[in-house]
N, C-alpha and C positions, 0 to 999 in steps of 0.2 A: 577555555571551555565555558559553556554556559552556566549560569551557576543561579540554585534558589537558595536564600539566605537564610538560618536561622534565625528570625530574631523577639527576644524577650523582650525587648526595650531598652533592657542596658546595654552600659558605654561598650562592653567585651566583644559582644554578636555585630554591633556596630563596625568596630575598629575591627575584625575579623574579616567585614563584606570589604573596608578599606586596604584591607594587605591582599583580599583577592584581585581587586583589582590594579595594586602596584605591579602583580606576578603575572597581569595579561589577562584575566578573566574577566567574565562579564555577567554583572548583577541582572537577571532577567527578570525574579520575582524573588517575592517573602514569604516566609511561612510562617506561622506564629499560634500557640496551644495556649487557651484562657478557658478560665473556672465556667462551669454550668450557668451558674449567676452573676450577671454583670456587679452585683453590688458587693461579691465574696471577693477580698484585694491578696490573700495569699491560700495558696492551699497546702495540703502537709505534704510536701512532694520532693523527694530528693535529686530530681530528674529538672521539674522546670521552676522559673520564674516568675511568678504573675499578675506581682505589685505593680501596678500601673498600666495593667492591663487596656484603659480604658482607654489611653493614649493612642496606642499602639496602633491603632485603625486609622489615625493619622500617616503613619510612613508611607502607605501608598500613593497619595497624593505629594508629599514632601518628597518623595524619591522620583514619582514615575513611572513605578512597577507594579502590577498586581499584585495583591496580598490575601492570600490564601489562610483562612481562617478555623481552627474546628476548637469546640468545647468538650473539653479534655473529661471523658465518662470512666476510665479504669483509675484503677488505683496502684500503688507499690504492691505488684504480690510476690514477683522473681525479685527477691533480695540478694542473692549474688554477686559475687563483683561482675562476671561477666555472664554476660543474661542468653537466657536461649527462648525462641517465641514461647511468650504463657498470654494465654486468653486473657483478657480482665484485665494485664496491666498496662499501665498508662505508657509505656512505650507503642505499645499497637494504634495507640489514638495515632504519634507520629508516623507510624506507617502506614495506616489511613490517610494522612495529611498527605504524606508527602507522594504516594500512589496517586492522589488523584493529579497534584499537581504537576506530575510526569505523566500523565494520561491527556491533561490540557496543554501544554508544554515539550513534545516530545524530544523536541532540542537539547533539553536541562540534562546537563550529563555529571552535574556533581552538585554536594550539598556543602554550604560554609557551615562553622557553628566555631562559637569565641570559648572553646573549652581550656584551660590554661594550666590546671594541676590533674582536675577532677578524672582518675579513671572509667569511675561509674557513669558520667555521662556521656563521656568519649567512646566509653564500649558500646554505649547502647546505641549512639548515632550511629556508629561504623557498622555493629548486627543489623540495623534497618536498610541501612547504602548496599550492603553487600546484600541483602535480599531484593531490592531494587535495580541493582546492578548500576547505580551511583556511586562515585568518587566523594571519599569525606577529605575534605579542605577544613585543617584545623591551623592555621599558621602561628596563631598567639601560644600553642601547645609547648609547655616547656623553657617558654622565657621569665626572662628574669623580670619579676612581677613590679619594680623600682622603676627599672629602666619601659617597663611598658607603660604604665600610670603618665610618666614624663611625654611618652611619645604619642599617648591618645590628646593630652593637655597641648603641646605642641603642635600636632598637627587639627588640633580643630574641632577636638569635640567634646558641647558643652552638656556635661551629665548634672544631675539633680542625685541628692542620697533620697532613695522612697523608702529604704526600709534599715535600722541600725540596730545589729543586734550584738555587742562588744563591749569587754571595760573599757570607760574611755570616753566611748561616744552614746548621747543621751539625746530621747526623741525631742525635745524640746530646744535644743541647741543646736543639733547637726543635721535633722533633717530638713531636706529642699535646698541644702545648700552646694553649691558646685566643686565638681572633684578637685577644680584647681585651689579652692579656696580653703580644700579641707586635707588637700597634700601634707603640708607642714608635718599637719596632726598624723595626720596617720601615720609618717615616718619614723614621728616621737612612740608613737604606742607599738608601733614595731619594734623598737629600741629597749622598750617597756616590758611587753607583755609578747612579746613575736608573732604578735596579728599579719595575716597578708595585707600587704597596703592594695592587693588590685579586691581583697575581699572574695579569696578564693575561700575561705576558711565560713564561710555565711556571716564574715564581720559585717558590711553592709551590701544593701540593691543597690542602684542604679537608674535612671530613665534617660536614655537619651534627649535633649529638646534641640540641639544643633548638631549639624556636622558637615563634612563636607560632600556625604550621600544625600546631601537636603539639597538637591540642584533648584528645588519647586517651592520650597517657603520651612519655617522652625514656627517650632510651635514653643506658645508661649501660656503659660497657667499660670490663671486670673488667679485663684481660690483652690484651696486646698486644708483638709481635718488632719489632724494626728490621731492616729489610731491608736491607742495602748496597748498591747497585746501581752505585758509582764513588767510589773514594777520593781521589778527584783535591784536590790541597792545597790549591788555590782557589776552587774549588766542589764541593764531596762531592755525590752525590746519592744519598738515601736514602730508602726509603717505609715505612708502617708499616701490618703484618699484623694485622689484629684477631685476637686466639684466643681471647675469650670475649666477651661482654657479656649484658646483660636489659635489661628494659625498664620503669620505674617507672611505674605507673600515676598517671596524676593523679585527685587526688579529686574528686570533685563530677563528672565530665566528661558533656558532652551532646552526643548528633548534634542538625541539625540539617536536617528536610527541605527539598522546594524550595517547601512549601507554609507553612513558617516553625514548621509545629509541633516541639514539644519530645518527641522519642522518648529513651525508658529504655535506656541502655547495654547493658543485659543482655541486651535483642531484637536488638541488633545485632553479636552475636558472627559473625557469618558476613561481617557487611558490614567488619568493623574486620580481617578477616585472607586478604580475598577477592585472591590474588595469581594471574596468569594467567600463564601462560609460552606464548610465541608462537612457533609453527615453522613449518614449510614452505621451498620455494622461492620467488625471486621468479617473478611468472609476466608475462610478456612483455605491455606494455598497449596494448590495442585503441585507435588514434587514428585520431579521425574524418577522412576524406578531406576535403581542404579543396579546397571547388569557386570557389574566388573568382577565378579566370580565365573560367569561363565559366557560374557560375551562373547571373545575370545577362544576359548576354550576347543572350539570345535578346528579353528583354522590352526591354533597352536599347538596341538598334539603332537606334534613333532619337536616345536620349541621345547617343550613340556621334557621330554628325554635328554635334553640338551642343556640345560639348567644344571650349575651348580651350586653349592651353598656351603658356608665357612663358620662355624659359631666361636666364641669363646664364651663357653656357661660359667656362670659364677651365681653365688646364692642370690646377691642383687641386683649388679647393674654387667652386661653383657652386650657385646656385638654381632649381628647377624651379615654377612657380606654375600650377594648373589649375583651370579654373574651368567652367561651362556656359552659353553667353552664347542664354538664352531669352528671347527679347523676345518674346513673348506670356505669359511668366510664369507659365508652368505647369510645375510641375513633378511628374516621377513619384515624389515622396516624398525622402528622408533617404534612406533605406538602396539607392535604387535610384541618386540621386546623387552620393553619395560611395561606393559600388562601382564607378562608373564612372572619377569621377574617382582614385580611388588607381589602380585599371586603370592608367589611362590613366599616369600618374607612374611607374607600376612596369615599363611599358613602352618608358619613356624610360629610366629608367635602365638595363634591360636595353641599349638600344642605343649609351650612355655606356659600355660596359662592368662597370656597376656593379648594385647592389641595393642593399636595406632597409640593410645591412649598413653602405654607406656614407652613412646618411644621419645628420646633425650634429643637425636641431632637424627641429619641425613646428609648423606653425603652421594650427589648425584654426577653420577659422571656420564656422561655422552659424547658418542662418536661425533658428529657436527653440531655445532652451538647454531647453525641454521635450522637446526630444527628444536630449537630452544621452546618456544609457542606451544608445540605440540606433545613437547613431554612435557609442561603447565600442564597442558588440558588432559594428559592418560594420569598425570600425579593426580590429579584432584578428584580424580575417578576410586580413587584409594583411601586418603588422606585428607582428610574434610574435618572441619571444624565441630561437629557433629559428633563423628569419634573420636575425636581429641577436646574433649569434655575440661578437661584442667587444662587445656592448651595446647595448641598446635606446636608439634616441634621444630625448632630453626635448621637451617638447612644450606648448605654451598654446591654451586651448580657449576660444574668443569668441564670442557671440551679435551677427551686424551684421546691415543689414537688407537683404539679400543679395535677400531676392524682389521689394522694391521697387522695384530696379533691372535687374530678368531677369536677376540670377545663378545662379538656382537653390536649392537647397536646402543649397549646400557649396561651398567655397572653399578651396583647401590650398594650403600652401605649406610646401618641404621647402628645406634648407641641405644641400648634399651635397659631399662629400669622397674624392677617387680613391683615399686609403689610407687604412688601418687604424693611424694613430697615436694615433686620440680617446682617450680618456681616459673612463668614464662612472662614474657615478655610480647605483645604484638601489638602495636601499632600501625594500623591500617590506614589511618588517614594520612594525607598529605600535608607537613607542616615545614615549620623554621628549624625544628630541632634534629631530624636525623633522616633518611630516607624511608618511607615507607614498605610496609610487606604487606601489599594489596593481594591478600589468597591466604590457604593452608600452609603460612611458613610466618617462623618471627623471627623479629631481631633477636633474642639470648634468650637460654634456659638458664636456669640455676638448679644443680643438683646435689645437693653433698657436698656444700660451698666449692663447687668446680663449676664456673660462671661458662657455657659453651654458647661462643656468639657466632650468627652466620656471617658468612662472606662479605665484606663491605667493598663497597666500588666507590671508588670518588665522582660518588654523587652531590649535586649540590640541594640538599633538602628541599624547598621551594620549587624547585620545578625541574627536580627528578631526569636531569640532563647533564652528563658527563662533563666536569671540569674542563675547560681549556687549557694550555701549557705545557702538554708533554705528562711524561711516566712520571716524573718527580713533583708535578702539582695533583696529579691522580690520588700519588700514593697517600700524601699530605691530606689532603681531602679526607681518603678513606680514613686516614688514623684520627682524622678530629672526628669523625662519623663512630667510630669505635667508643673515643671517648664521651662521648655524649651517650651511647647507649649504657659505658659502665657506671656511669654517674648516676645511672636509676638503681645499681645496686650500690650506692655509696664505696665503690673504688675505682681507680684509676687505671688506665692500659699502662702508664708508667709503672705502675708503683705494684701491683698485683699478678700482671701475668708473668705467666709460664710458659705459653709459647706462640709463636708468631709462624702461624704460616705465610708464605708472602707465593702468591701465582703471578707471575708474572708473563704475556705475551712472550711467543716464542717471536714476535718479529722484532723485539727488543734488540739494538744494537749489546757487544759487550760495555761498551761504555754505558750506556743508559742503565744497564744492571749494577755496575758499581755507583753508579750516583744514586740508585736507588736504595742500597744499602746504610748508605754514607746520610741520606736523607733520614734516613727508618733511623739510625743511631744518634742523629741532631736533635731528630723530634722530641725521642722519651729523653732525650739530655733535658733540652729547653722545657718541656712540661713537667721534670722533676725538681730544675730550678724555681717554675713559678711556683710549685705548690709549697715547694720549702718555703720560699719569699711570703706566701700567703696562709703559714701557719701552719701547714699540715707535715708535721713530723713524723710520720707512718712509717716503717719499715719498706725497703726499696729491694722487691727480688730483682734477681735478676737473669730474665729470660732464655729460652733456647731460639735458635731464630732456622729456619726450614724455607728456603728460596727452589719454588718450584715453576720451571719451565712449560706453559702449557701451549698448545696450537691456538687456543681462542677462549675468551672469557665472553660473560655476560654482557649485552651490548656494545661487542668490541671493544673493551675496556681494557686498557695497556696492564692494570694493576688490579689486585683483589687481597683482601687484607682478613686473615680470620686468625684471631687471639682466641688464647681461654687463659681465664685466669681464675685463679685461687682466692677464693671471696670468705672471707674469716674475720669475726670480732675477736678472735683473740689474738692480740696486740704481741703476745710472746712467740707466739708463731714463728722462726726461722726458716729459710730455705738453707740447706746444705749442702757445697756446692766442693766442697775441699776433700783431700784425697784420703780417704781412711787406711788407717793401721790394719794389714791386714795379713801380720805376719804370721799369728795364730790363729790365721783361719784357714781350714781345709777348702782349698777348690778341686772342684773333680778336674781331671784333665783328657779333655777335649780332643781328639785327632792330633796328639803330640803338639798343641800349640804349648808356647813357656811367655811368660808375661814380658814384653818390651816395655822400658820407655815411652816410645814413639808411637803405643799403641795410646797412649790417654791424649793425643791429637787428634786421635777419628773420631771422637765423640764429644757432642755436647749433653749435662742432664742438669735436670732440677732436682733434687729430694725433698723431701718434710718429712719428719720421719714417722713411720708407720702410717703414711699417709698417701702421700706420692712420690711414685719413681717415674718421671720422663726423661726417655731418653730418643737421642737424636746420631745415630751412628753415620758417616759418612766415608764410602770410599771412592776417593777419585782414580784417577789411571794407575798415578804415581804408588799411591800405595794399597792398589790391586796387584799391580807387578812387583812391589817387596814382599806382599805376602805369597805369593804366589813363587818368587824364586827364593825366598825360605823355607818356603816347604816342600822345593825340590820338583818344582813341577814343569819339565819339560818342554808341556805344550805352552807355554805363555812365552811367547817369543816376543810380541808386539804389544806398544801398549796402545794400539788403537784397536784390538782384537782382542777378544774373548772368547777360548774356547771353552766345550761342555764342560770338561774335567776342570779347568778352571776355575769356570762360576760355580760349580759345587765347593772348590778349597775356599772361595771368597766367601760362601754361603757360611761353610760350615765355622769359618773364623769370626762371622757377623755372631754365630747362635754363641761362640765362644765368648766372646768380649759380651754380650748382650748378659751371659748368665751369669759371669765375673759382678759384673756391673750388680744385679740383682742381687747377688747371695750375700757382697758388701753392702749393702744395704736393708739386707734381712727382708728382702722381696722372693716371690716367686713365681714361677711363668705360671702357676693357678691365681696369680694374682691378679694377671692382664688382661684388661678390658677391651685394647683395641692395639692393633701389631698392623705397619704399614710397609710394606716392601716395594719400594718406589726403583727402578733403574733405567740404564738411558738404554734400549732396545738395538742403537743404531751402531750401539758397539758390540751386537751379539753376532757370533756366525754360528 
């Protein structure tokens, strides 16, 4: 992609435009927000940088790119972590900025920025990208701050300290001096005081003066004042005024078009110094009226009769499930069916007292994953960042075979919650650390310490294209994808969850499904070894695991991985996993079933007590035909057939064993939140 750079001057926005271009992209211009007054060196701004501002008019010429300029008029006034358009504040200068320079530029299809811990600036560039309809390229996002310090020094690029504000480091000693020569120190004060050594924490700025985006010349400063800015004895803070420099040209140097040929330096005097300063107002933006109440409405009147819908209420957190039960098996399409059905959901929750706002997960099932594109575009007609005010909720996207049974063309199902305590998680830009969710979906909620993460595909983070290797490097992929997103809640896929669903391609051989298991059970072995080896002695649950056979995943992807786990400081916490005494307890009894043995084989579950019960019941052939000629039933002659009267006695021994399971555990089906009844259809007659 074509790509305009953030950049403030520091080493970070630097080394940010250099990993875009290791991943294939291409630096086409820079964008850069400096104080009203050339002579003001920082301003009170949690958002930008703009100590050294003065420099900075220099990269266009050292790089070869035009550099796009505006003096920054608003101020902090959406204090938020995540921000939604407010007039006045100094995010809209960057949407100003970077509007015009997709207006001059229409190529620029995504924006870099060296954001590295910082939520608050990451959200704000990714609200501006996604109003633009720009891609945020954040690759430094997420890494380990040691190891990147080392690989900016490494590979080339020479920073200055302009501004230190830390115990430790003192204006008089540390500034102007170079990142590599101030490594050492910083490691020690880390050791010390747990400062970030990349100075994500406002330990110190930054100036670029070399690197290797300087294909046209480095800049070198003559003369330079220390500013004071607080003499305080434990942390001074102090920044540093540039009052002169130039700019060494480098020899030999070459542009480089998009066509690969080699242009003469000398024809590009206009291109090496083309700098734009960008004004105006913001101007108030045109949004399409969203008709998803009653677009639809007239051609769906008939879907509208054909609509069903499943609750389980509970005073807090509850499930809505909608489906369209057409037994003649026609349907009006993808977009005319899941319009209805979100309708329909969105009007239940209105009458819960709630909306989008309270909803936890979604779970999207669709008849063809080729028509994946187009239920994006009917979701987002519902489901918008807008009304999910505290965060959009994450989401897994299934191809089943929904028309063979007259469900129609869509099937949803939403986790909803009466308040606003969730927790979300969504990273939209494009990085090193986990896949992105460009749109209304994220990687994880947290609700009621039950961490619910979306769907992972063995993506490879960086450029968002399916592993090579087969089902067993896919899955691999997704489960380090998993763990990177639970390390934002400070636990582990090992060590934490409670259950693993696994989707796996129904064109998987049998073999490739037992190596994928066998794979799934290597992994949390080997990541519960490193984490013992690296000190962390946490309690180790251990999971229920749910291998489900689908026709087609997301991007034709062999493997899809969705965990939820159980996120708790309290350290005494157990899962209960062993068989309780349950000689003095009364169970009701059920259609004459009597408790087997061989009945605690069909089940896997987790408990905590008074907390959760998941349970995972499973019947294969084998022991649908024992229960079934136990309880004297006739018709079950085959076990590759299923008749009525039979799937009702397997039913009714599922709801037997299901409420056994509960009542020893002092649960109750007013208890459950979400109930899935999954079977293989192909053995129904």
């Amino acid at each position: 992609m074509k790509v305009v750079g953030l950049v403030s001057g520091g080493k970070d926005s630097c080394y940010a435009m250099m990993k875009c271009m290791e991943y294939g992209h291409e630096i086409v211009a820079l964008a850069n927000l400096m104080p009203i007054e050339d002579s003001v060196d920082e301003l009170d701004s949690y958002m930008y940088q703009t100590v050294g501002h003065q420099i900075v008019v220099s990269y266009a010429e050292c790089m070869g790119v035009p550099l796009f300029r505006r003096r920054i008029q608003g101020s902090t006034r959406c204090q938020n972590l995540s921000y939604r358009t407010t007039p006045g504040d100094e995010v809209e200068d960057l949407f100003i900025l970077l509007k015009e320079v997709k207006r001059q530029i229409p190529a620029i299809m995504a924006v870099s920025s060296g954001a590295i811990v910082s939520d608050y600036q990451r959200l704000r560039v990714e609200s501006v990208c996604s109003r633009l309809g720009l891609v945020s390229l954040s690759y430094l996002w997420k890494q380990d701050q040691s190891l990147l310090l080392q690989e900016m020094i490494t590979r080339g690029i020479v920073a200055i300290t302009v501004k230190v504000a830390a115990m430790g480091l003192t204006p008089e000693n540390h500034l102007g001096k170079e990142i590599s020569y101030l490594q050492p120190q910083l490691h020690h004060l880390k050791e010390l005081y747990g400062i970030n050594v990349c100075g994500e924490g406002g330990e110190y700025e930054t100036l670029t003066l070399d690197c290797p985006l300087f294909k046209n010349a480095r800049i070198v400063l003559d003369d330079f004042q220390v500013v004071l800015h607080s003499s305080d004895s434990i942390a001074p803070v102090g920044v540093l005024h540039p009052s002169a420099f130039h700019l060494e040209h480098k020899k030999g140097f070459t542009f480089f078009s998009s066509n690969n040929s080699t242009t003469d330096a000398s024809l590009e005097s206009e291109k090496t110094s083309s700098v734009f300063v960008v004004q105006g107002e913001p101007v108030p933006e045109s949004k399409d009226e969203c008709h998803s109440e009653n677009s639809t409405l007239a051609s769906g009147e008939t879907i509208e009769a054909m609509l069903q819908i499943s609750t389980t209420k509970r005073d807090n957190t509850f499930s809505i499930c909608c489906w369209i039960q057409n037994s003649c098996k026609n349907s009006k399409g993808l977009d005319k069916d899941l319009s209805a059905v979100l309708r329909k959901i969105e009007s239940c929750l209105v009458e819960y007292g709630c909306g989008w706002v309270n909803v936890l997960y979604i779970h999207l099932y669709i008849a063809d994953m080729n028509d994946f594109a187009l239920a994006n575009e009917t979701y987002v007609k519902f489901i918008t960042q807008e009304k999910c005010y505290f965060g959009v909720p994450s989401r897994s996207t299934i191809e089943l075979p929904l028309m063979q049974v007259g469900l129609g063309d869509a099937y949803v199902e939403v986790l909803v919650s009466n308040d606003h305590t969730k927790k979300v998680l969504h990273v939209q830009s494009i990085s090193c650390w986990a896949p992105s969710c460009i749109g209304p979906y994220s990687q994880a909620t947290l609700h009621k310490e039950i961490l619910y993460m979306a769907g992972q595909l063995g993506l490879d983070p960086p450029t968002m294209t399916l592993c090579t290797g087969g089902p067993t490097a896919e899955l691999e992929q997704a489960l380090e994808n998993c763990e990177a997103i639970a390390k934002c809640y400070n636990c582990s896929i090992a060590a934490s969850a409670i259950l693993f669903v696994v989707y796996c391609s129904a064109s998987l051989t049998p073999s490739d499904r037992i190596e994928i298991q066998s794979k799934q059970v290597a992994f949390l072995e080997q990541r519960r070894s490193y984490d013992f080896d690296n000190g962390d002695s946490s309690k180790v649950f251990d999971p229920n695991f749910l291998y489900i056979l689908a026709p087609n995943l997301p991007k034709r992807a062999l493997v899809e991985v969705k965990p939820i786990l159980y996120v708790t400081e309290d350290e005494e916490t157990t899962a209960q996993t062993d068989i309780q005494d349950t000689s003095c307890l009364m169970l009701p009894n059920y259609w004459d079933f009597q408790h087997a043995q061989w009945h605690d084989s069909c089940f896997q579950k987790f408990i905590i007590s008074r907390k959760i019960c998941a349970v995972i019941l499973s019947i294969t052939n084998e022991v649908a035909a024992r229960i079934c000629s136990e309880s004297f039933d006739p018709d079950h002659t085959c076990q590759d057939s299923i008749s009525e009267k039979s799937m009702k006695t397997i039913a009714r021994f599922c709801i037997y064993l299901l409420d056994k399971i509960l009542l020893e555990n002092n649960f109750f089906w007013g208890d459950t939140m979400v109930s899935v009844f999954l079977f293989n259809m192909h053995f129904l007659i």
